[in-house]
C-alpha positions as CSV (number, residue, x, y, z in Angstrom):
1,X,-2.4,-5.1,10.7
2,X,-4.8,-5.1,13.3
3,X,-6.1,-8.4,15.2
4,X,-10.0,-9.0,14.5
5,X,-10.7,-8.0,18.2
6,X,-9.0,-4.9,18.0
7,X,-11.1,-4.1,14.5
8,X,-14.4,-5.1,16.5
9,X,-13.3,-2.5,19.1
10,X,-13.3,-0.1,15.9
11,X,-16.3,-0.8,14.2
12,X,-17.9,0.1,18.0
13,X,-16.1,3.1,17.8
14,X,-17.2,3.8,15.0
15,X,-21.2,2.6,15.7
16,X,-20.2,5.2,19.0
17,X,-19.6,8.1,17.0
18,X,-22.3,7.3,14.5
19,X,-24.9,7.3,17.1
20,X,-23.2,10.5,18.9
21,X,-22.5,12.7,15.7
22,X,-24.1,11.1,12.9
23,X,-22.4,10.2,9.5
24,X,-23.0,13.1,7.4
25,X,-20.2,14.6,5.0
26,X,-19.4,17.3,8.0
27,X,-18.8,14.6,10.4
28,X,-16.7,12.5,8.0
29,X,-14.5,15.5,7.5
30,X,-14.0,16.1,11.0
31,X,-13.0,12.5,11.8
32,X,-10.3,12.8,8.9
33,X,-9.3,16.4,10.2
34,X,-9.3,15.0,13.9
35,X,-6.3,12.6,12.1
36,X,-4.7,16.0,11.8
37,X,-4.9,17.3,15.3
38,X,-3.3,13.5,16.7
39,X,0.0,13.9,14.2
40,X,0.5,17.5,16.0
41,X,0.2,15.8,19.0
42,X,2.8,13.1,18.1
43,X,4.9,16.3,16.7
44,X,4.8,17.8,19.9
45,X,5.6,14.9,22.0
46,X,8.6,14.4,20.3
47,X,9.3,17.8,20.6
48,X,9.0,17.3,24.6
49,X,10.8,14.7,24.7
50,X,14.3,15.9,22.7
51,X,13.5,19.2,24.7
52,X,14.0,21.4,21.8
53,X,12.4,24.3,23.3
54,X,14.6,25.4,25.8
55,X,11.8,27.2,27.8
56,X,10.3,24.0,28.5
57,X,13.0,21.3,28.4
58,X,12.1,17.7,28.3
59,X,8.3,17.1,29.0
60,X,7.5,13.8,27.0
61,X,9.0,10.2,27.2
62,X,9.6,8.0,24.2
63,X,7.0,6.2,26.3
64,X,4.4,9.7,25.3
65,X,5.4,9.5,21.6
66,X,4.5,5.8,21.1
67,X,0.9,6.6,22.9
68,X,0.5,9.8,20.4
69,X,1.5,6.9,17.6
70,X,-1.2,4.9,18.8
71,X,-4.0,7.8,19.1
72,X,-2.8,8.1,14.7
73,X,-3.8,4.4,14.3
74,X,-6.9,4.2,15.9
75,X,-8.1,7.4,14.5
76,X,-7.1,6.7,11.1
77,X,-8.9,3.0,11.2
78,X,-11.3,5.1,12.6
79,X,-11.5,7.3,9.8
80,X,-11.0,4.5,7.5
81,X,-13.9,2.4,8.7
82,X,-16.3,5.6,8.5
83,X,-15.8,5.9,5.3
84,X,-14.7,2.7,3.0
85,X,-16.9,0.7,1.1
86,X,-15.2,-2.8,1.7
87,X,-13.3,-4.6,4.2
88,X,-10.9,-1.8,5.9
89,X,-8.2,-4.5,6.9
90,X,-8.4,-6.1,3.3
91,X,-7.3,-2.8,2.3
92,X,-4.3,-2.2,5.1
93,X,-3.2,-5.3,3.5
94,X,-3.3,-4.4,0.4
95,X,-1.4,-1.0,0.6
96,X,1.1,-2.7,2.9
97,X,1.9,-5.1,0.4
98,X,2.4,-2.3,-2.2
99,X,4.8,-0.6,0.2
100,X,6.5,-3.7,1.1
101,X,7.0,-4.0,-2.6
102,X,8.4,-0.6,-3.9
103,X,10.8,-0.9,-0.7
104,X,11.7,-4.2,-1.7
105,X,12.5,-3.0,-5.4
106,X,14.5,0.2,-4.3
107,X,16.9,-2.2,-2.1
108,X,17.4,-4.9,-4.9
């Protein structure tokens, strides 16, 4: 899913935070909880931008959204990378094939 560049940018990320916070079990749950705060960013982006709340109006582009989708990503590989024992993108693979698959059998 990602291009080997972008999972070397990543891993230094992740060698980043390790150096910064350490790896113990606290930081490992904060990096998956941090996955949490980016979808209520995403969630409020697209809030801004169909201006839902009428006090506000529209204060997001489609343009915001897509970079809160992006801020998802890299955290989650993030996340990913901090904590699987294996190859990270061998296992995007593998769960997007097993996706691929159960949508490919609900639409035969």
């Amino acid at each position: 899913m990602l291009e080997p560049d972008q999972w070397k940018a990543i891993f230094r990320l992740v060698g980043w935070l390790d150096r910064v916070n350490g790896r113990d079990q606290q930081e490992i749950g904060l990096r998956l909880l941090k996955l949490s705060e980016e979808v209520g960013e995403v969630s409020q982006a697209w809030i801004g931008h169909t201006g839902q709340n009428p006090r506000k109006g529209v204060t997001h582009s489609r343009a915001d959204v897509c970079d809160e989708l992006v801020d998802v990503m890299v955290t989650a590989a993030v996340a990913l990378v901090s904590i699987a024992d294996g190859n990270p993108d061998d296992m995007v693979a593998a769960k997007l094939a097993k996706i691929e698959a159960r949508s490919m059998a609900v639409d035969a």
